[in-house]
N, CA, C and O atoms as a GROMACS GRO file, in nm:
protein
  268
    1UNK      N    1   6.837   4.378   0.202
    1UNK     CA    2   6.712   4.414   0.268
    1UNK      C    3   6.610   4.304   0.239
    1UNK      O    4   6.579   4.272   0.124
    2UNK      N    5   6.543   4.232   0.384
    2UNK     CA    6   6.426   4.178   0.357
    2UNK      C    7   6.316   4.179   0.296
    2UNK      O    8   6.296   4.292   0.254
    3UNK      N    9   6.234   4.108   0.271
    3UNK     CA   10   6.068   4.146   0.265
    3UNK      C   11   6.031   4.195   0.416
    3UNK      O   12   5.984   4.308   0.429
    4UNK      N   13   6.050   4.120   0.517
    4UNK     CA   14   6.045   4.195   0.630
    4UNK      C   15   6.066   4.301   0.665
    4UNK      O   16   6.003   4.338   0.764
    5UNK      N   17   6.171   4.406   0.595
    5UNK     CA   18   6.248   4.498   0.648
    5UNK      C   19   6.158   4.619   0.539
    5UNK      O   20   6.123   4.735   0.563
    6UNK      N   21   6.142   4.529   0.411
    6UNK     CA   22   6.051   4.644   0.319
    6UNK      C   23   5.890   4.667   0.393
    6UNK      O   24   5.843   4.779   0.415
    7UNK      N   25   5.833   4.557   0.419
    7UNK     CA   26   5.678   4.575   0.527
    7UNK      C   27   5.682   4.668   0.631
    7UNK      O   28   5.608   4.765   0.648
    8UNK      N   29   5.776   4.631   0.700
    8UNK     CA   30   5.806   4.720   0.809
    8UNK      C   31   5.802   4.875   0.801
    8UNK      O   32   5.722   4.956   0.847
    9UNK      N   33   5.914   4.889   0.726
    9UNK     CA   34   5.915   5.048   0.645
    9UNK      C   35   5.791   5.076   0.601
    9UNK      O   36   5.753   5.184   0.647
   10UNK      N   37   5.702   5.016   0.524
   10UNK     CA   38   5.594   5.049   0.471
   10UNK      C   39   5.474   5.065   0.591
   10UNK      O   40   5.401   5.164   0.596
   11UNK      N   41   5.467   4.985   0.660
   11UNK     CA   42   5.397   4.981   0.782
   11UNK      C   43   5.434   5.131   0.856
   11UNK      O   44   5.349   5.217   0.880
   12UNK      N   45   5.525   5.137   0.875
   12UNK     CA   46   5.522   5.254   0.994
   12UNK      C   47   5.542   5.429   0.869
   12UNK      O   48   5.575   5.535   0.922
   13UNK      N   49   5.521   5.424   0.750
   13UNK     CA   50   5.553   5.541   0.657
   13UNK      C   51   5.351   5.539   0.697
   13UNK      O   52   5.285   5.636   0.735
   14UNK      N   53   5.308   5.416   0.674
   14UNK     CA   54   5.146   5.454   0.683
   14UNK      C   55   5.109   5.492   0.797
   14UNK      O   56   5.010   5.566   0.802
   15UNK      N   57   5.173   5.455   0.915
   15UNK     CA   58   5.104   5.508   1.021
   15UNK      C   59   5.150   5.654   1.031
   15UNK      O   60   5.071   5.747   1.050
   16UNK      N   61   5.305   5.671   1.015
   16UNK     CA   62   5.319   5.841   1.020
   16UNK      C   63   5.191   5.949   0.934
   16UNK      O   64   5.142   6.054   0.974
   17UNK      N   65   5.164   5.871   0.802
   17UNK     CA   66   5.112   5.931   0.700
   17UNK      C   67   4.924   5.931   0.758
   17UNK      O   68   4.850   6.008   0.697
   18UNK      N   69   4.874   5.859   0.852
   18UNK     CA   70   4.783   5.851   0.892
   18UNK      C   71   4.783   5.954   1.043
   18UNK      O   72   4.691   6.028   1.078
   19UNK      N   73   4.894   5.935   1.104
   19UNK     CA   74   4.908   6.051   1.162
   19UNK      C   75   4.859   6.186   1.136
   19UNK      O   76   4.767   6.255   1.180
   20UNK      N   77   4.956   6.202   1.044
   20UNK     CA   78   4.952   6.383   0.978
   20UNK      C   79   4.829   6.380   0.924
   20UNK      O   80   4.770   6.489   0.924
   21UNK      N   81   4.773   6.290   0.877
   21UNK     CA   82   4.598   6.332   0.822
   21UNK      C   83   4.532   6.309   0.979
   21UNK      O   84   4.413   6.306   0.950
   22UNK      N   85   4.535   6.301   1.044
   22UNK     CA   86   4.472   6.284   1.165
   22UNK      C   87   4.494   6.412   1.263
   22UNK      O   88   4.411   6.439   1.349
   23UNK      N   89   4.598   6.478   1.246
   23UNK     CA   90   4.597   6.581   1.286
   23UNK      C   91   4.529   6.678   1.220
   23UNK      O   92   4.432   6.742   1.261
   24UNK      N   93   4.584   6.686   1.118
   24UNK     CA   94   4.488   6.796   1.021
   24UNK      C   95   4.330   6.784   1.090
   24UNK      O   96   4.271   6.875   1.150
   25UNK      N   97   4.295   6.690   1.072
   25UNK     CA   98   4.159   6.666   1.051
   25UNK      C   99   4.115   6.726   1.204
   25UNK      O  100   4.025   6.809   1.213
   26UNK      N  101   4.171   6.688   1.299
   26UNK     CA  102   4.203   6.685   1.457
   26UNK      C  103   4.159   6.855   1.478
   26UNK      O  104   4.074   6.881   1.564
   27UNK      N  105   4.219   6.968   1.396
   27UNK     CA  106   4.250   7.092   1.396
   27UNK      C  107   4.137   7.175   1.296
   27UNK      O  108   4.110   7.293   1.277
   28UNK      N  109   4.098   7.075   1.255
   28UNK     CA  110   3.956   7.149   1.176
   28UNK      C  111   3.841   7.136   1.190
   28UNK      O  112   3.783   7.027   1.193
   29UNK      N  113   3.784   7.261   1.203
   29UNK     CA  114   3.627   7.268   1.276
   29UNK      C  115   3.571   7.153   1.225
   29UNK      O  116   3.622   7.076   1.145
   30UNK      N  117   3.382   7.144   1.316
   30UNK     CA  118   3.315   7.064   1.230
   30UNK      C  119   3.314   6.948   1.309
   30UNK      O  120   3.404   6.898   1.375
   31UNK      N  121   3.176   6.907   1.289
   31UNK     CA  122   3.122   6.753   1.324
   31UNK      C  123   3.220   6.647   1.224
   31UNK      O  124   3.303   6.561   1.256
   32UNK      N  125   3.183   6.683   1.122
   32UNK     CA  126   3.253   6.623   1.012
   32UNK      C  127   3.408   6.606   1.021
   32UNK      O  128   3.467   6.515   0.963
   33UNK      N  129   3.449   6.668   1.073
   33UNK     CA  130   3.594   6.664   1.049
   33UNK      C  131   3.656   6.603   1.215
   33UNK      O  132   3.777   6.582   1.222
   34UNK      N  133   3.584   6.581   1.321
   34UNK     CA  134   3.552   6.532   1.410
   34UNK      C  135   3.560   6.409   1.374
   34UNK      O  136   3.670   6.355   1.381
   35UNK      N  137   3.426   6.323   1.317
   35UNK     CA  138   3.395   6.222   1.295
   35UNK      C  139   3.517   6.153   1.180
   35UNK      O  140   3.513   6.032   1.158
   36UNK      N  141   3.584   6.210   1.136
   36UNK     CA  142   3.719   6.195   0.977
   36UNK      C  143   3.830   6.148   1.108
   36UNK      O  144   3.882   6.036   1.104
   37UNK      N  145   3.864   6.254   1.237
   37UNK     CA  146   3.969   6.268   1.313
   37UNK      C  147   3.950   6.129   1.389
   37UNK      O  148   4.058   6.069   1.383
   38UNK      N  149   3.860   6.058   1.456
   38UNK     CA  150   3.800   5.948   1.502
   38UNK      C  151   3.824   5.841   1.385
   38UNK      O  152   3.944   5.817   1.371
   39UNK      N  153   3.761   5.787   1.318
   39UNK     CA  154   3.790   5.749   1.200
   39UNK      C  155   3.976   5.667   1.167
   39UNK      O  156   4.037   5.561   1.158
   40UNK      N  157   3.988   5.788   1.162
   40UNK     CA  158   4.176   5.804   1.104
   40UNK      C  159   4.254   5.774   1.252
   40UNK      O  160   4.375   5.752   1.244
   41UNK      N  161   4.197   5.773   1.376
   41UNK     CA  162   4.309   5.722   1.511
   41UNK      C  163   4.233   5.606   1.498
   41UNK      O  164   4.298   5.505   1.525
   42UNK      N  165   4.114   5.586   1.466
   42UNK     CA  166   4.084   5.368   1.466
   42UNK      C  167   4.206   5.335   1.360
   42UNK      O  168   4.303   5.272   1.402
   43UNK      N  169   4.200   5.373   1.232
   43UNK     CA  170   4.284   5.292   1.145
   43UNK      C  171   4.479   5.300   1.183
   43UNK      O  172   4.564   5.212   1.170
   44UNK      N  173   4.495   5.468   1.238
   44UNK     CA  174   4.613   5.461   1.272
   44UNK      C  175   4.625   5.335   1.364
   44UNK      O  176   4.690   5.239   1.324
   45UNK      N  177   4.575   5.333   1.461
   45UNK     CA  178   4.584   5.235   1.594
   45UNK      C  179   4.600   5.104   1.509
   45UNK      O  180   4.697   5.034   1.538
   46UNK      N  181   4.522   5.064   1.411
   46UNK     CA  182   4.518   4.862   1.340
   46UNK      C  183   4.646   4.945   1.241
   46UNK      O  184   4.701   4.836   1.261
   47UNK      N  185   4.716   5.004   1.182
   47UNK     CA  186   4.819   4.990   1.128
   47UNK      C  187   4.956   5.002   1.252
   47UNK      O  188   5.053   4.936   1.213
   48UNK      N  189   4.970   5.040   1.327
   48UNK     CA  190   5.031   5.045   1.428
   48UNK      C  191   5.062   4.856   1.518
   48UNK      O  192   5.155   4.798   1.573
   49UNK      N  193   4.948   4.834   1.490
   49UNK     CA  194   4.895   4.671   1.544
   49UNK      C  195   5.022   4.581   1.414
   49UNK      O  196   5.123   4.510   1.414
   50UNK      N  197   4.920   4.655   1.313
   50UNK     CA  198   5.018   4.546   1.232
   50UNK      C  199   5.215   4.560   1.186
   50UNK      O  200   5.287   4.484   1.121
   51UNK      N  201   5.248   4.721   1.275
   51UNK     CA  202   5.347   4.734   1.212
   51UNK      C  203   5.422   4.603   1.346
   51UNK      O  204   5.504   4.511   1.351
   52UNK      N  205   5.349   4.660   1.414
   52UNK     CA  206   5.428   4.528   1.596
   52UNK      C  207   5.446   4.429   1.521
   52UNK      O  208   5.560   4.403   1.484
   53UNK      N  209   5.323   4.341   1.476
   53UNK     CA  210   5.306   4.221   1.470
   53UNK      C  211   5.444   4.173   1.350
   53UNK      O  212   5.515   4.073   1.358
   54UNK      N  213   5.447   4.284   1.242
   54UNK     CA  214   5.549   4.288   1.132
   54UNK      C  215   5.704   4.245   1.205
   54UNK      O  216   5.779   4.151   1.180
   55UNK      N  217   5.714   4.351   1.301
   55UNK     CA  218   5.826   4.350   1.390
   55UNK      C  219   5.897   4.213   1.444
   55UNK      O  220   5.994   4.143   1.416
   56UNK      N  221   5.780   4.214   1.542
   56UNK     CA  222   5.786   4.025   1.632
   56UNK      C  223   5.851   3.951   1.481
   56UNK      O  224   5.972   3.951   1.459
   57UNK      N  225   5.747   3.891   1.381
   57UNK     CA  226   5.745   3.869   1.314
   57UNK      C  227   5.894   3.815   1.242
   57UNK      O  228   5.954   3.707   1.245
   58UNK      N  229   5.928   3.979   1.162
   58UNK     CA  230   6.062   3.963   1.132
   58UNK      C  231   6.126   3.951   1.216
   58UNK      O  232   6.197   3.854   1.189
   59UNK      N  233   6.160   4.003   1.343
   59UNK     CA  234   6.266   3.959   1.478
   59UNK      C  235   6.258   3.770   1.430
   59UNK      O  236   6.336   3.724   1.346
   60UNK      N  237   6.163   3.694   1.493
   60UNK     CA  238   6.150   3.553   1.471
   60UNK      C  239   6.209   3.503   1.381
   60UNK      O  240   6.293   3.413   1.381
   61UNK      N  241   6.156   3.575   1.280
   61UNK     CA  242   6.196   3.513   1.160
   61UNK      C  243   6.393   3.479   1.128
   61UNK      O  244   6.461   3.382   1.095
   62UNK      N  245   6.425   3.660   1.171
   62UNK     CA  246   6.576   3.684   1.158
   62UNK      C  247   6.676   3.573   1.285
   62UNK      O  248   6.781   3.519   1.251
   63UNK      N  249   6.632   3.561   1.389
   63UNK     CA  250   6.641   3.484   1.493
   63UNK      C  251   6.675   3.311   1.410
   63UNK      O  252   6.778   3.244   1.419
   64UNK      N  253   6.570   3.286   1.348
   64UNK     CA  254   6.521   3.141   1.352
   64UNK      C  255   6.629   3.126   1.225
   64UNK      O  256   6.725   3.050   1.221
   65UNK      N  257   6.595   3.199   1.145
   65UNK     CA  258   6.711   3.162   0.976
   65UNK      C  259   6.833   3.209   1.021
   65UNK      O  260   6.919   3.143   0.962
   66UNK      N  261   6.884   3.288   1.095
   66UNK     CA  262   7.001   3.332   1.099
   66UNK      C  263   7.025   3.476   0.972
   66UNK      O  264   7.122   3.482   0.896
   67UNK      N  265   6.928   3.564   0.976
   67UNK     CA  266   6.961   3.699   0.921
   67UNK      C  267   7.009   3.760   0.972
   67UNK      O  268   7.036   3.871   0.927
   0.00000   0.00000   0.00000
């Protein structure tokens, strides 16, 4: 297993894990918990960004060295 292949995994465990707090939050009354649910789909969305970019990334990488 890569460093690529460990980022990756880690990348998309945070976006699931940003998910499920985003729902929660999504499902509970409140301005506040509104403004938490907003919040938590900006950061899901830039970890999502970076799990792609991880992806391309390692693809290239595995491509170019021969992994």
């Amino acid at each position: 297993m890569t460093v690529f292949d460990i980022l990756i995994l880690l990348a998309i465990g945070a976006v699931a894990v940003t998910l499920g707090f985003g729902l929660k939050a999504l499902f509970t009354p409140g301005a506040q918990a509104r403004s938490r649910s907003n919040k938590l789909m900006r950061l899901r969305v830039a970890l999502q960004a970076t799990a792609i970019v991880l992806l391309v990334v390692g693809m290239w990488w595995k491509s170019t060295q021969g992994g």
